[in-house]
N, C-alpha and C positions, 0 to 999 in steps of 0.2 A: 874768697873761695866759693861760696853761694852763688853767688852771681856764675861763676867760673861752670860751674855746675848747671846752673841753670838754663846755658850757653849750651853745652854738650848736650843735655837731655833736649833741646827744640831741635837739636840737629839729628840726636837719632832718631826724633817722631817724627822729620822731615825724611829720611831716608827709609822708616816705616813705612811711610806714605807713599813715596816712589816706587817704592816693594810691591804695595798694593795694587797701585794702577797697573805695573806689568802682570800680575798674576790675574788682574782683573780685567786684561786681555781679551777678545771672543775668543772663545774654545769652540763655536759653532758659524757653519758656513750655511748661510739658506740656497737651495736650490730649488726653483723650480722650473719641473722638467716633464717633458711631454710623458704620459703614458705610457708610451710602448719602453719608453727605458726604466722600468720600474726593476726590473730584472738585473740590469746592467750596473744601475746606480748603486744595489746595496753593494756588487762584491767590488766596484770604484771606491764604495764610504771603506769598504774594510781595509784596501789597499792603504789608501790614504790616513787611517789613525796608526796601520804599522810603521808609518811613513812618519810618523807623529803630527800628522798634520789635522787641522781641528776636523771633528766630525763634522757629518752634513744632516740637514736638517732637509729633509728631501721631501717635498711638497709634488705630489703626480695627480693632471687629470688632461682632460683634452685641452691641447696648446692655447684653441680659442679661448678656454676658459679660464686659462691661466694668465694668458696676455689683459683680459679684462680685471681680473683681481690687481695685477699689478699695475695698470693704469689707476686703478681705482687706490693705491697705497698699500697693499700688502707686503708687509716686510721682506719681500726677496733679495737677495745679492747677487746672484746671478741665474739667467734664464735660459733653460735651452729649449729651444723653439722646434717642432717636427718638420716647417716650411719656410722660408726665407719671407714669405710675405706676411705672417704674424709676427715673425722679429722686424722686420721693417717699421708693422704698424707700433711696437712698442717704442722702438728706436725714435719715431716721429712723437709720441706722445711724453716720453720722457728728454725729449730732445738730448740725444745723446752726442756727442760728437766721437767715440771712438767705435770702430766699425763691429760688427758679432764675427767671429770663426767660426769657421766651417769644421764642425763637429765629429759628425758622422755622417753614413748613406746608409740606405737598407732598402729592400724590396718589397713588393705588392706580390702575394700570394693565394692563390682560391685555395680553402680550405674544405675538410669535410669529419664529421663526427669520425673518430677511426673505428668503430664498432659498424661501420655503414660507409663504406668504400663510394666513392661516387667516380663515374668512369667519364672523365670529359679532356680536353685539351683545347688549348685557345687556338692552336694551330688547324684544329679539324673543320673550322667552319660550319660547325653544328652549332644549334641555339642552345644558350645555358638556361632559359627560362623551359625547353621543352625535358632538358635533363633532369633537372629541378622537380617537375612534374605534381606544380601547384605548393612544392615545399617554399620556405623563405629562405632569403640570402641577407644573410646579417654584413651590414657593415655600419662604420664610423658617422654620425651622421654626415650625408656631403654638402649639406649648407653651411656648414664653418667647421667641422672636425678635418685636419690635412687627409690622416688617414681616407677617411671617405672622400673627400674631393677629388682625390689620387684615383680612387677605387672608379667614382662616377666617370670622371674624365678618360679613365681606359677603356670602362665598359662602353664609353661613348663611340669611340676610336675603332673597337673592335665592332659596333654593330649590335650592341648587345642589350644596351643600356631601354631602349624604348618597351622591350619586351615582357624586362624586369623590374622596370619601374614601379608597378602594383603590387610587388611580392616582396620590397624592399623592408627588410627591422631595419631600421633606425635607432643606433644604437650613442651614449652619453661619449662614448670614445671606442678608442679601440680594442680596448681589455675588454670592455664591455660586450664588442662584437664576439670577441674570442669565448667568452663566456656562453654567446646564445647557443655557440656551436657546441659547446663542450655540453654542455643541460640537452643538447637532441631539439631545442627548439627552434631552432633554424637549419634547413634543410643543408648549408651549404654560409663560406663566408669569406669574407678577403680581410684580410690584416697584414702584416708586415714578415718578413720571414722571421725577425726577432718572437716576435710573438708568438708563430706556430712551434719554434724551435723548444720552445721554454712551456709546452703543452703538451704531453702523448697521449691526451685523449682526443686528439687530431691528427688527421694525415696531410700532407700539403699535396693538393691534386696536382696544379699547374701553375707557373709563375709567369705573371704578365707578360707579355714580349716587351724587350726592351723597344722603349721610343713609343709605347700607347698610352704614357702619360707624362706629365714632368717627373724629370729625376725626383728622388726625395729626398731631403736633403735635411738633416740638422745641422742649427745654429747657435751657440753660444757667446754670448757675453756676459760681462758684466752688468751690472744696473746704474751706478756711479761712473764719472767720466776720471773722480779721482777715487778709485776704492781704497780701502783698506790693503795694508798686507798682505793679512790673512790671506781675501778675497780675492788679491791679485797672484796670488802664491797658486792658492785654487784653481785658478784657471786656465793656470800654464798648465797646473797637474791633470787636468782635463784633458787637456790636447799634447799627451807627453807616452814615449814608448809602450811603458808599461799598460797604460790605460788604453792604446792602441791594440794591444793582445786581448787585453778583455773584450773590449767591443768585437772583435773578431770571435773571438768565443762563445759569444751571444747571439749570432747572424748577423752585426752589424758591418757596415762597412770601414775601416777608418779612410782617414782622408790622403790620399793619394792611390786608394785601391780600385 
């Protein structure tokens, strides 16, 4: 009988044990995610625990910055990228083999303090630097922030950019841009429509003519080529109806709009 006993109790501390590992499950999902979706991702996290699905653990700063942390091992699980060409370079660094999804899109917008109206359009052929009138135009830095690359390479396109060069903040990302505008210390700024939308101490002047820069495009994937559950559960729920309405709710684009 001892023995008999003794037989049962290793079996319920084995079934104890099995208990455990499933409860000892992640309950959290890393994400790191460009900047501009800082707005987007909490009411995505809130969706998603009514959903019972694990919280996110949501990690936002400029893409570049983000893509070098996780080259470097920052515990991410998944990344969404503001350009296809910072998910490229992570893709190549962590050699991935399964491809990123196409996210979201969103726009390039000149913006202006809204206590201080500023009266310009890209379509009038007027200089933005003589509007400006020695003020600064805040954006994203464009040596490696998308946002600002996006911003540079329109202002380029449209004729602008030579004029403005000297009056440029350079800014840690794009919140950041948003930020000089909102404080008055930048005359004027371009960030994304998500961003100005989620600001009403801004007015959105003008929005870039479509085809004066590359699309913009977010990217998501994974980090592992075999994730987890959790993590693969995740990122369907990223790219799934409901999350499709938020992003439209926020100025983004989803994908097929």
């Amino acid at each position: 009988m001892p023995a008999r006993r003794l037989f049962f109790g290793v079996i319920v501390a084995s079934f104890a044990v099995a208990a455990g590992a499933v409860a000892a499950a992640p309950t959290r999902v890393s994400v790191y995610a460009a900047a501009s979706l800082t707005d987007v991702m909490r009411a995505i996290d809130a969706e998603a625990k009514a959903q019972g699905k694990p919280a996110c653990i949501c990690v936002h700063a400029a893409t570049s910055v983000l893509a070098r942390q996780i080259e470097r091992g920052a515990p991410a699980d998944i990344f969404i990228s503001a350009n296809p060409q910072w998910m490229a370079y992570v893709v190549h660094k962590l050699k991935l083999r399964q491809g990123p999804r196409l996210f979201a899109g969103n726009r390039l917008v000149l913006i202006a303090p809204a206590s201080q109206p500023l009266d310009f359009d890209f379509g009038s052929g007027r200089s933005l630097a003589k509007v400006l009138d020695g003020g600064w135009l805040a954006l994203a830095d464009p040596d490696h922030v998308p946002a600002g690359i996006y911003a540079m390479k329109g202002l380029q396109h449209l004729g602008q950019w030579e004029a403005l060069a000297g009056r440029v903040a350079r800014a840690q990302n794009v919140r950041a841009a948003l930020a000089l505008v909102t404080r008055k210390e930048a005359r004027a700024g371009v960030v994304y429509e998500s961003d100005a939308i989620s600001e009403k101490r801004v007015n959105m002047v003008d929005f870039f003519p479509e085809g004066s820069h590359p699309e913009v495009q977010y990217m998501a994937a994974a980090l592992n080529d075999t994730p987890s559950p959790q993590v693969a559960d995740y990122l369907d729920f990223l790219t799934s109806p409901p999350v499709a309405a938020m992003l439209s709710a926020h100025g983004l684009r989803p994908p097929g709009n």
